[in-house]
N, C-alpha and C positions, 0 to 999 in steps of 0.2 A: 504494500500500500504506500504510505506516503516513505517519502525516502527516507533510506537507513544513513543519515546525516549522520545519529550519535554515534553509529560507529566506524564510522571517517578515522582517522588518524590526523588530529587536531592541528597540525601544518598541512594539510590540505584544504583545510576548513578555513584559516583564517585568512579574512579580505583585507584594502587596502583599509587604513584609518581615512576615510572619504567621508563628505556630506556631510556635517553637523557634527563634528569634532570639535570639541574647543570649540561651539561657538554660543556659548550661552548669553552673550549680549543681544540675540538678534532672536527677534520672536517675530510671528504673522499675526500682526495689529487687526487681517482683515479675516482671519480665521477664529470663529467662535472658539471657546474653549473645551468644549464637547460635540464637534458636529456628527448631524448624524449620520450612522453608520452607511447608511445608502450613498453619502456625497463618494463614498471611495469605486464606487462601481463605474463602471462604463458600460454604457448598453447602446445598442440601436436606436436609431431615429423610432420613437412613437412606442416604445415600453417604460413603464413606468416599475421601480420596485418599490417593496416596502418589507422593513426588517418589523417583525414579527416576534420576535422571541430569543431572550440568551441562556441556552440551559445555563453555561456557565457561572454568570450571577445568581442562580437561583440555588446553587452546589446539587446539581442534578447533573455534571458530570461534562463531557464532552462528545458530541455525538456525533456518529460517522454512519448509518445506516436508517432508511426510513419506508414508506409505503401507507397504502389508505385501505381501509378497509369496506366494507360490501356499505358503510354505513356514511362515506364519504370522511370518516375520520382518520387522520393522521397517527400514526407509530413507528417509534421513531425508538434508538436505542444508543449507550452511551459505550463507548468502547470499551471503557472497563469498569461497567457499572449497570443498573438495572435497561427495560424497556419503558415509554410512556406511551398513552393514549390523548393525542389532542382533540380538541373541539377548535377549529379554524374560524375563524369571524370573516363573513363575506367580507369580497372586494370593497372598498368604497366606505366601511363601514369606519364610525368616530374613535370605535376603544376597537385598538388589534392585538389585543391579549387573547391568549388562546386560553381556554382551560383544560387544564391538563391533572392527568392522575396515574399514577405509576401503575404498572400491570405486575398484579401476586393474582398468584393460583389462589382459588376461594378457598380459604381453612388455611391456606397455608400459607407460612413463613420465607417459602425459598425465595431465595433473591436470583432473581434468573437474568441473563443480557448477553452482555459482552457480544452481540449479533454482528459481522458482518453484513450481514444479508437477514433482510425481514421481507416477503409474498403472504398476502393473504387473497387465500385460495379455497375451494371447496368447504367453505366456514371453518375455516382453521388459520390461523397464523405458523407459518413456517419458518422457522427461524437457524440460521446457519451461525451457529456458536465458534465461536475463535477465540481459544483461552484454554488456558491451563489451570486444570482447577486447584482452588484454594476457598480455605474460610469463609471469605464473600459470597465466591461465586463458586458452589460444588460442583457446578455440570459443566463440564471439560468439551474441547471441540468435537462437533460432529453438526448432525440433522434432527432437528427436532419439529415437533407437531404441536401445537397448543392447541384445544378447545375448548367450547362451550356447550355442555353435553345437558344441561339443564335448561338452558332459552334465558337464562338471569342476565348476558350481557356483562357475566363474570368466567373467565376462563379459570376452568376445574380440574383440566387433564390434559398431561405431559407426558408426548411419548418419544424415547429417542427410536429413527428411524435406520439413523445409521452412524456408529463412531466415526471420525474422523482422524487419522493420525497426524497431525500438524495442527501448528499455531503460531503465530506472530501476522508479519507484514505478508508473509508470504503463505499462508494459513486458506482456511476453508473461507468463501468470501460469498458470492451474489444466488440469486437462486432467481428466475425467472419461469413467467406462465408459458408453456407451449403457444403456439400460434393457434391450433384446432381447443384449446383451453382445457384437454384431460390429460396431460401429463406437466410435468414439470423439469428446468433446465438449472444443473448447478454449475458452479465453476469455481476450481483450487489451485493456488497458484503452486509452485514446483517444490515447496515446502512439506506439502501433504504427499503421502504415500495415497499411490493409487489403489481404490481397494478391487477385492475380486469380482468382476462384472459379469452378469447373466449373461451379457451379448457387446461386442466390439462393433461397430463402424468400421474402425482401425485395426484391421488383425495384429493378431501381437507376434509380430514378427522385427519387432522396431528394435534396434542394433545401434552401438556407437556410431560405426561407419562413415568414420574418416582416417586419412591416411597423413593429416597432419599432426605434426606433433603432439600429443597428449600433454597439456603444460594444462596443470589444475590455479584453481585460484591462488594468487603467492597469498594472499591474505583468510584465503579459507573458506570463505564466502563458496555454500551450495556442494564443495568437494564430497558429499557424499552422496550427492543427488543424482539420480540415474534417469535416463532417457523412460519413460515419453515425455518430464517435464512437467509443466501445468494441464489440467484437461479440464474436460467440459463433458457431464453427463447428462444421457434423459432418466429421468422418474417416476413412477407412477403415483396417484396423488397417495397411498399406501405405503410408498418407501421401499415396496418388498422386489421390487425391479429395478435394475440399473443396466444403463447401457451407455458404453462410452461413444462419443459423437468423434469429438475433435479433440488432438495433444498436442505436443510439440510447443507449448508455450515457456516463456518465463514467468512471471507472475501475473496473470491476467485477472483483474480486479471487475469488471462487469462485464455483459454481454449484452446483447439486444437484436431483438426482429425487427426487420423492416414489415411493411404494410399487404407483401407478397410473402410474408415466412421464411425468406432469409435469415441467417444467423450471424453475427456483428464481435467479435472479439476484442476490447481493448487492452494492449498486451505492453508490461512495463520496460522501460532498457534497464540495462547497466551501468551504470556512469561512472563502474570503476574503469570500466573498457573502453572509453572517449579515449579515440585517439589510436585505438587497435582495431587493426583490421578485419577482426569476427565483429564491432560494434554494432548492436542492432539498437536503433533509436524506440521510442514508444511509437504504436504502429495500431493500426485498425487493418484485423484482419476477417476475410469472409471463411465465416468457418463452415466450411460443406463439411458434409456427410463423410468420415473416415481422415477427416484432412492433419496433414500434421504440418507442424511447425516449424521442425529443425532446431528445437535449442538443445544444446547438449554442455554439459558445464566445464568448466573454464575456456579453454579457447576452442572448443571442439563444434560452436552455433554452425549449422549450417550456411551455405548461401543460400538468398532467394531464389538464385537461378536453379539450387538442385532441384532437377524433374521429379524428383523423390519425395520434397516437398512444396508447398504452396508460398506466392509471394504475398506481401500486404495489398489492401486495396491502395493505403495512404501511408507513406512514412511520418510523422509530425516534428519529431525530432525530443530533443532531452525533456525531462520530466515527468510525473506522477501519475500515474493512472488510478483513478478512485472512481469513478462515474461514468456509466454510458447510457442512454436511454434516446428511443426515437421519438421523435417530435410529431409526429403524424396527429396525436388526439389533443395536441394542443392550439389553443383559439390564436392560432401566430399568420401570420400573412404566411400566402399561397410558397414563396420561395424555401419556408422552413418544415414544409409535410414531409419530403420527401430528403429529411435531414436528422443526423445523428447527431446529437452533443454530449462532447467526451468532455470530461472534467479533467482539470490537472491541479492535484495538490499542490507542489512546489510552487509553481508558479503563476498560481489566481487565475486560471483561464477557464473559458467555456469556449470549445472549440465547435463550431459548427462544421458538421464535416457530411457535405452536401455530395450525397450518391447517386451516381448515373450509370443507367444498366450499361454493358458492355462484353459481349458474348453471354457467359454462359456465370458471369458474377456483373463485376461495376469497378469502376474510376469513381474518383472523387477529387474534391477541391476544399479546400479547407479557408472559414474566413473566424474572426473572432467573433464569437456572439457577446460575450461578458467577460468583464476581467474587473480585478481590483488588487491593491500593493497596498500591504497582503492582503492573500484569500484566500485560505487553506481550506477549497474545497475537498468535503468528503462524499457527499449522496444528493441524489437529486432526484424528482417523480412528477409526472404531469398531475395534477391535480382536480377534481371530478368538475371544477369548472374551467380547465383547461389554461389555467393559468402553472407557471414553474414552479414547483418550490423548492430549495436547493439547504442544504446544511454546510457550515465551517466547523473546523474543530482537527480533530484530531490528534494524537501523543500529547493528552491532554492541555490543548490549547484552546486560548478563551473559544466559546463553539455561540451560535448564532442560527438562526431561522432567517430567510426570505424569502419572498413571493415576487413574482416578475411576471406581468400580465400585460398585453398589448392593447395600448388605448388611443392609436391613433386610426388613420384614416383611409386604408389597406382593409379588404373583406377578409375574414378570417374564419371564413369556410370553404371548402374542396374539394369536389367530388371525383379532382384527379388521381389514379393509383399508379403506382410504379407498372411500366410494361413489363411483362413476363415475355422476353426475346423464347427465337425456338433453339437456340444453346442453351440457357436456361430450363428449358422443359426437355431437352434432351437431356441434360446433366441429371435432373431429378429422376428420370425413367434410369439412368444408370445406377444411382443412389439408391434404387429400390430391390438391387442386386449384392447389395453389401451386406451378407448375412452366406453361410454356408450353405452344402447342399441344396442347391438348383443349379442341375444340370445345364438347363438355359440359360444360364448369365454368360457361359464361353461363347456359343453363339452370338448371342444379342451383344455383349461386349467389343467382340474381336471386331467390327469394322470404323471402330470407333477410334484402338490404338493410336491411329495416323490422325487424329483430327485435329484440324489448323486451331482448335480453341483449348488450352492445355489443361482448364480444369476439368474439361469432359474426358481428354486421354489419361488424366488423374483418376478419374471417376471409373471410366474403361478397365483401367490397369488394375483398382481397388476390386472390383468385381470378379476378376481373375484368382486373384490373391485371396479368395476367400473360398472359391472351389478348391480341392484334391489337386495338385499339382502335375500329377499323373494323367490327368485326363485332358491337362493343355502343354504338357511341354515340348512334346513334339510337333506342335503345332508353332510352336513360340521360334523352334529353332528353324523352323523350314518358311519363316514369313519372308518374303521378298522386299516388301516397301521399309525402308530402311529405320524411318519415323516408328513406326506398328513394331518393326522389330526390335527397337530402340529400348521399346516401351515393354515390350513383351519380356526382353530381355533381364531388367531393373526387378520386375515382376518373380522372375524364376531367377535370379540369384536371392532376393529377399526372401523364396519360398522352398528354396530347394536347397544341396546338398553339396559340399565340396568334391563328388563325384562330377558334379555338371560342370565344373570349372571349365576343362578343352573343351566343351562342348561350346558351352558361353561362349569365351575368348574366339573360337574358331566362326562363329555365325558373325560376331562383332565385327572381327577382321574380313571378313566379307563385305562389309559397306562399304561402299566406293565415298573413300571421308571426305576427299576434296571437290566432290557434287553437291554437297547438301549446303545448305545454310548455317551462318555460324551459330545460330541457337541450337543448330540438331547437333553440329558438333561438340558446344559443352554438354550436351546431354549424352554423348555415344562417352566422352571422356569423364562425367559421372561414373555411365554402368561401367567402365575399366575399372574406376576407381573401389565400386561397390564391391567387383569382384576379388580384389587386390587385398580392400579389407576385411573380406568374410573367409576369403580361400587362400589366400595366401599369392606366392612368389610363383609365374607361370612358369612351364616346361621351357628347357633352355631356346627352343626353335620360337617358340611362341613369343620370347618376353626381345628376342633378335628383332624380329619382325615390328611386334610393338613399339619397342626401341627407336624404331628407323623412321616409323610413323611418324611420331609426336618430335621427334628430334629433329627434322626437317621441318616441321611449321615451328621451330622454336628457333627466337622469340616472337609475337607477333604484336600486332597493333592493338589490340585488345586487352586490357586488364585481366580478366575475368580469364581467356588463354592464357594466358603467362600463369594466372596462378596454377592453373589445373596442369599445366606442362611442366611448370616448374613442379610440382606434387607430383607428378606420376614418374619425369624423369630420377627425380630423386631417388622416390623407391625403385625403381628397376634399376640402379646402379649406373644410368648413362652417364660417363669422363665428361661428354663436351655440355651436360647442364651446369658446371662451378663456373668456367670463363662465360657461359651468356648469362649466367646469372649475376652473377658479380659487376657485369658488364652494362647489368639493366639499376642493379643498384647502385651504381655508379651515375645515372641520367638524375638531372633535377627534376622532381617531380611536381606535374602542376595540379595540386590540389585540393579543390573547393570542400572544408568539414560542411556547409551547408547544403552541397548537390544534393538535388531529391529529396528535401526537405520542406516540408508541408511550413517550417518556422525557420528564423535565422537563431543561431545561437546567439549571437551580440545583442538582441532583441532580450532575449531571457534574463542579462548579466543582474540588470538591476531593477528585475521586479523579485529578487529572493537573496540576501543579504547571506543566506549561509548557503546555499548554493551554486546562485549563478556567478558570485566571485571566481570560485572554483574554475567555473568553465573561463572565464576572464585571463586565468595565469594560464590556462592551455592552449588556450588559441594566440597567445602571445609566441607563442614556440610550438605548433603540431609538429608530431611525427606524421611522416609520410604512412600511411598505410601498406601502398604498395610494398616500398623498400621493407616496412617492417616484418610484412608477408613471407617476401621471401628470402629474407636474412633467416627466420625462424624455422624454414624448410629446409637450407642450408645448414642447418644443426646436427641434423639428420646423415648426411652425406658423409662416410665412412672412406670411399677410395676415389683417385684422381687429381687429389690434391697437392699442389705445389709449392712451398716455402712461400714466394712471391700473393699467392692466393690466400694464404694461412693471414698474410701479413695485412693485406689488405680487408681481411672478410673479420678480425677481430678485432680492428682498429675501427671498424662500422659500432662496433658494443658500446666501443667508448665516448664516438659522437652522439650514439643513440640517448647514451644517459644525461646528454646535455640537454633533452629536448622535456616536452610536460606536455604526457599523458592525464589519462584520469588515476585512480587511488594506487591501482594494480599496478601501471604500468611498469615500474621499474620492476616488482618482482619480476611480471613477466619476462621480460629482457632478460635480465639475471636467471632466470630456469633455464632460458632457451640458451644462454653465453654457458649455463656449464653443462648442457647435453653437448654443447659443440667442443668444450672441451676433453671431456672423452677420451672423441675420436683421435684427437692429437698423441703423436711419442711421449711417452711416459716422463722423458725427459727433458721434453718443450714444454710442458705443462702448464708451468709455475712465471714460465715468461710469456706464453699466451695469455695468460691469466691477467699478468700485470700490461700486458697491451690491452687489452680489454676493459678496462677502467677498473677492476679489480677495489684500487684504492677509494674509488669514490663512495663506495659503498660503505651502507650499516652492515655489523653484523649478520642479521637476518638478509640481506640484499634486498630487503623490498624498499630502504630509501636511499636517498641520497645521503651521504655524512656529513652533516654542518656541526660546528665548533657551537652556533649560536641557540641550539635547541634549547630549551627548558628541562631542566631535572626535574620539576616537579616532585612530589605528586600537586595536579592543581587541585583546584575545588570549585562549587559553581557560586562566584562570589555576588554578593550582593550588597547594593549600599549601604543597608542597616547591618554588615557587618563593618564596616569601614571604621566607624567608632571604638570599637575592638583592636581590629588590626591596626590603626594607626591613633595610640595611645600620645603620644609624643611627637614634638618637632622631628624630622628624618636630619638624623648624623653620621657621622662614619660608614657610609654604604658604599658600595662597591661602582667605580665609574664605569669600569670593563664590563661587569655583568649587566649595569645598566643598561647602555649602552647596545651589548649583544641581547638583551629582551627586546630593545625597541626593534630590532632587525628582525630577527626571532618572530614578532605579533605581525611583522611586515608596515608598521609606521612609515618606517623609513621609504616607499616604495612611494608612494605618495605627498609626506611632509616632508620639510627640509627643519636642520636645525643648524646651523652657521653655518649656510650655505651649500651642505650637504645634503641628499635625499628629493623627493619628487617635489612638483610645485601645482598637483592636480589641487589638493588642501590645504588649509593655512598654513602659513611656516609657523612653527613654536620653539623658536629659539626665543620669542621673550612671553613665555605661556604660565611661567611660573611668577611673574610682576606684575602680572593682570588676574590670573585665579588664585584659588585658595586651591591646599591639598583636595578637600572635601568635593570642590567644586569640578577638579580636574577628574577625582576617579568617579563622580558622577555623569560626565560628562563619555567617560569611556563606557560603565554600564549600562546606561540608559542614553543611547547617543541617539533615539529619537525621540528626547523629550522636548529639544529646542533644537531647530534647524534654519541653519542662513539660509535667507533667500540665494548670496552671495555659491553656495556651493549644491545647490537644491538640484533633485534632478527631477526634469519637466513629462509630464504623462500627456500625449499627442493625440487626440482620436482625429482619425483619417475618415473622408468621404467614400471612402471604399469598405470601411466596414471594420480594417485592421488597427491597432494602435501600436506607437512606440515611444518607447521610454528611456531615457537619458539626457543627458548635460549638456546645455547649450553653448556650444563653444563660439559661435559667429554667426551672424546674422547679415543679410542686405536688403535689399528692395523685394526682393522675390523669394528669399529661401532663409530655413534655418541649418543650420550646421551643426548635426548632432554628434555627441562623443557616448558610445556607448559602454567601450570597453576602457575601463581607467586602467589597465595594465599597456590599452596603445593608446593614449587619447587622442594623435596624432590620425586618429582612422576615423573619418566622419565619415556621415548620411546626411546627404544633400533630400531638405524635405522642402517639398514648394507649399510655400505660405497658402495658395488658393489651394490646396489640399487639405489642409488643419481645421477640421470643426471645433474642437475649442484643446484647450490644453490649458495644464492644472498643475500646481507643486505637488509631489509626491510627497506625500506625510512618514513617511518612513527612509532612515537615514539606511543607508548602505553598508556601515559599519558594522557588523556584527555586534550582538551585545555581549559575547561570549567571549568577547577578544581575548582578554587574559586571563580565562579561566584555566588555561594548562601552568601554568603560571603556581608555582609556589610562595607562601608570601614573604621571605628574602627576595626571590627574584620579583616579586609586585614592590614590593618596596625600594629595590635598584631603580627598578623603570620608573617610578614615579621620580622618583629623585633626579634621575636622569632629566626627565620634561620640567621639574623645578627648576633647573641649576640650567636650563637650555643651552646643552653641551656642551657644559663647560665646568674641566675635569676641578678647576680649583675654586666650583663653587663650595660653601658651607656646607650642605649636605653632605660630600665627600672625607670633612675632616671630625676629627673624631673630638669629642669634647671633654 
């Protein structure tokens, strides 16, 4: 769910000291002293919201999951704490206090919640529990049923339908109604153990199956997690059936139907993997019938190109997945019926993510529907008058109710429905084949193999793989059309037996490769690949021949070849892949991190102070992807190597560690720099080692080694300890440690202090002649209590629907000049003024409030001393008294 921030490694986390540092002299004269919560939003022309409710204030918890019941009433549940039932006050009306009362079983005491997922359905509330139980809360995750078996409009009876093994962010999550309304759809992200299924979509035939280096999380993250990943089951409204639909995910926090019974997946990234080559951003995927995902853990995600599995409709790009629902029953103008909006925790958005049929799924275009800094969306539900209503909250933080209802001058009814294409209704007749014994699915399937729309030859091939393997494999080896056999092929290695290998290999090498298209050829160079990791190393004639193939198209213009040639030549031991390889890492590469991105990363920096800084220092310095690709494949390669090659390929490790990834990366690097060392003489070892940046490294290899880190232990400090810890005027403290904290929190990256350091923020060389101690570490804790206009960064809504957020650095007649990332600020966004519908000071300072939490209080007491004495070693502070 919402991102695993706490457990970042706390130099990852911290941003620059930007926005409202040190500036307690400057307040907004024109900004009430409590506005309301609604001013932070941005919406569309002609919606109106209204904030509704704070469980928070009421110590009712923080709430992340909701739904309405047969009775128009809202339920709604606290993440780690009970469920309630509201009474909603019409639109329009004078008091929008909701009444609310907490839901106990009648007679009894238990304290039930902690829901990810709350459906009420079949007169029951179905509730998806995420937690581990304790004291408060006894009932541990899994599926549960509540009723009302009496008619009192008191539920009586709890029944668990099914344990669940997992809990946290990545735990049992959303539960949703069938489209035909008699079963029901859940979804768990990669956390939960998949349990035993009456019936697969997806036969269980799903395998690592890749041939790239196995390099697990350096930080540990999911290492024990095994492919299929997150999944998506159906129901029955009894519990007592299950059948798994769709896998392949990482943590997929909601799902949703479109208005023809399509299924909608919102599925979360990685963001320790920003910056590596497997990175999959958060993504909206169409979950047909059997369909897999390709995540596989630590560097092992598939590509979206494998034919094996399915690509996204939308890539969006970094951050949180908590909410997806279709907008079809909401009273919104005609443009949003036929529109999904995904929520993002991290970073306050509502993504309108507007689906167009297209073969036998859809395309999409993605615009902002809502956004606010901050807005730690968690759940959201159309509401029985058709208005949104949406929840904040989260890891317990302050949590909030609103309502978003359309009240301008657009009809807001439609009696248009999504077209149902005839790839789409042929895909569905294939879907209705994914279940064993029916002899008729080989027939009806096989003319499909070849079909120019790839979720139908997905759906083809799924159909195959669920009959006897026996009763299509001679059929699969003797097909002519190169696509069919392609696909046939993928099919019966997934399904059959290391005896079929020559056989495989030998129909493979049959296809005439340099006729077909380059899509058929990363697919023929897939099934080599599938075969290579299920069966092994071929017969010496067969792996010559294969050899000669892929070594002749190597290298090519295509990314996407290079990887897959660079990965096959590797394993079959081809000499002449280290000089094209090396040769290719050698090329500057031209690399956009935003290609195919539904959102820009620089967009993100500063609507989320403890994350999107993060992405700020990476995009200051990306690694190339490509080059990291296939440097890390290169690890692998045991003969053909030549002193001069040795020397050039582990002096790559060394630049590499110059560069900034997300959390992982440096582990990464470091696993893949000592599989490669290995392969090296036992007595080159230790000097490859030390060409390789060896030195730069922490013990563990997953950071860099700075002088300046913090010993800690920190603590999570707060102003009303300050009194405490700083008993006394600060004397005899340490200049050097001072000093190296302010470097350490990254101050210096941004402030100057006698003319050293950035000049994005105030300079505070004279910080300590203007503030009091009190004032100054008030000023770091709570650095958005008072913000300069002078350093404020400006929120833009655009006539196109999108917004953007950042620091005004120049202006003319026609345009503003925005700086969005303070690690370049050098890099503007030319915004034309007749584009701006209005724009507004961001009420939230950039600054993290956690700055010096890692921070022990000798080293909090250097760093202050340090900003006292504004750098300067023979101030007072320094000498001892």
């Amino acid at each position: 769910m919402m991102k695993r921030l706490a457990r970042m490694r706390w130099y990852l986390l911290l941003p620059v000291m930007l926005l409202g540092t040190f500036s307690l002299q400057f307040f907004r004269p024109d900004l009430p002293a409590n506005p309301p919560k609604t001013d932070n939003l941005k919406l569309p022309p002609g919606f109106v919201a209204e904030h509704l409710y704070s469980p928070s204030e009421s110590k009712e918890g923080s709430w992340v999951s909701m739904c309405f019941d047969d009775k128009g009433r809202m339920l709604a549940s606290d993440q780690y704490g009970g469920i309630y039932r509201l009474e909603i006050p019409a639109i329009g009306s004078k008091d929008l206090s909701p009444k609310i009362e907490k839901i106990k079983l009648e007679n009894d005491t238990l304290n039930f919640g902690a829901a990810h997922g709350l459906l009420y359905a079949f007169n029951s509330l179905y509730v998806m529990v995420n937690n581990r139980a304790n004291k408060n809360l006894p009932k541990g995750s899994g599926f549960y049923r509540l009723q009302d078996t009496d008619g009192d409009d008191q539920f009586d009876k709890l029944t668990l339908l099914k344990n669940l093994v997992g809990e946290g962010e990545h735990g049992p999550h959303s539960i949703k109604l069938s489209p035909d309304k008699k079963s029901l759809y859940v979804i768990c992200g990669n956390y939960t153990d998949l349990p035993t299924m009456d019936a697969y979509k997806l036969p269980q035939t799903w395998k690592y199956d890749n041939l790239f280096p196995e390099i697990k999380d350096p930080r540990g993250h999911a290492n024990d997690r095994k492919e299929p990943g997150g999944w998506v089951a159906n129901v029955n409204p009894e519990g007592t059936k299950w059948e798994l639909i769709s896998a392949g995910y990482r943590n997929p926090f909601d799902m949703a139907f479109n208005d023809v019974g399509d299924l909608f997946v919102y599925d979360a990234d990685m963001e320790w993997d920003f910056g590596l080559p497997w990175y999959r951003p958060t993504r909206i995927c169409h979950a047909t019938s059997g369909s897999e995902f390709g995540w596989r853990t630590g560097d092992g995600k598939w590509s979206p190109s494998f034919p094996d599995n399915l690509p996204p409709v939308i890539n969006i790009g970094q951050g949180s997945p908590t909410n997806l629902l279709y907008a079809k029953e909401a009273k919104f103008p005609a443009k949003y019926k036929q529109t999904l909006l995904a929520f993002d925790w991290s970073f306050g958005i509502i993504h309108a993510i507007h689906l167009k049929p297209s073969g036998s799924t859809y395309t999409a275009t993605r615009e902002e529907f809502l956004s606010g800094v901050p807005l730690p969306l968690t759940d959201g539900a159309i509401g029985p008058d058709g208005a949104l209503y949406f929840l904040t909250g989260g890891r317990r933080l302050e949590s909030d109710l609103y309502r978003v209802y359309y009240n301008g001058p657009e009809a807001t009814t439609s009696s248009e429905t999504t077209p149902l294409t005839e790839e789409n209704k042929l895909r569905r007749k294939l879907e209705a084949f994914h279940a064993p014994g029916n002899p008729a699915a080989i027939t009806t399937a096989w003319p499909y193999l070849g079909h120019p729309d790839r979720a139908v030859r997905y759906a083809a091939r799924l159909a195959l793989e669920h009959q006897a393997v026996e009763g299509w494999k001679s059929k699969a080896l003797a097909e002519t059309n190169p696509i069919a056999l392609t696909n046939a092929l993928i099919g019966l290695t997934r399904s059959g037996t290391a005896n079929d290998k020559t056989a495989i290999l030998n129909a493979l090498s049959g296809i005439n490769y340099l006729k077909i298209s380059p899509t058929q050829q990363l697919d023929v160079l897939r099934a080599y690949e599938l075969v290579f990791a299920r069966f092994g190393m071929p017969e010496s004639a067969q792996k010559a021949k294969i050899t000669a193939l892929l070594n002749a198209q190597y290298p090519s213009s295509s990314r996407e070849h290079n990887k897959a040639y660079c990965k096959l030549l590797v394993f079959l031991e081809a000499p002449a892949v280290l000089p094209k390889t090396l040769a290719l890492m050698a090329k500057k590469e031209q690399y956009d991190p935003n290609e195919g991105l539904a959102t820009t990363s620089e967009d993100l920096i500063l609507r989320n102070p403890q994350y999107g800084l993060d992405i700020a220092k990476m995009l200051e310095k990306m690694p190339a992807p490509q080059q990291t690709y296939l440097a890390i494949m290169l690890a692998k390669a045991k003969v053909g190597w030549t002193p001069e090659m040795r020397e050039q390929y582990f002096a790559w490790y060394k630049y590499a560690f110059t560069l900034k990834g997300g959390n992982s990366y440096v582990g990464f690097i470091d696993k893949a720099r000592k599989i490669a060392l290995e392969n090296v003489p036992a007595n080159k070892r230790e000097y490859y080692n030390q060409l390789s940046g060896a030195e730069l490294l922490t013990k563990s290899g997953n950071d860099i080694a700075q002088e300046d880190y913090p010993k800690g232990p920190g603590k999570n400090y707060k102003v009303k300890d300050m009194d405490t810890i700083f008993t006394a005027e600060l004397s005899g403290r340490d200049f050097k440690r001072g000093k190296a904290m302010y470097v350490a929190t990254t101050c210096s990256r941004c402030h100057a202090i006698k003319g050293e350091g950035g000049n994005i923020g105030p300079d505070l060389t004279q910080i300590g002649t203007r503030f009091s101690t009190k004032d100054i570490l008030e000023a770091i804790l709570e650095p958005s209590k008072a913000i300069s206009d002078q350093y404020a960064a400006t929120q833009f809504e655009l006539k196109n629907g999108k917004s953007l957020v950042g620091k005004i650095a120049n202006q003319d007649t026609e345009h503003y000049y925005v700086s969005q990332n303070p690690y370049a600020p050098d890099f503007l966004v030319k915004v034309n003024k007749k584009d701006v519908v209005a724009k507004n000071y961001s009420t939230v300072s950039v600054m993290l409030p956690g700055l010096v939490n890692p921070l022990n209080v000798e080293e909090l007491k250097d760093l202050v001393a340090y900003l006292k004495a504004g750098g300067d070693e023979e101030h007072a502070v320094f000498k001892t008294k």
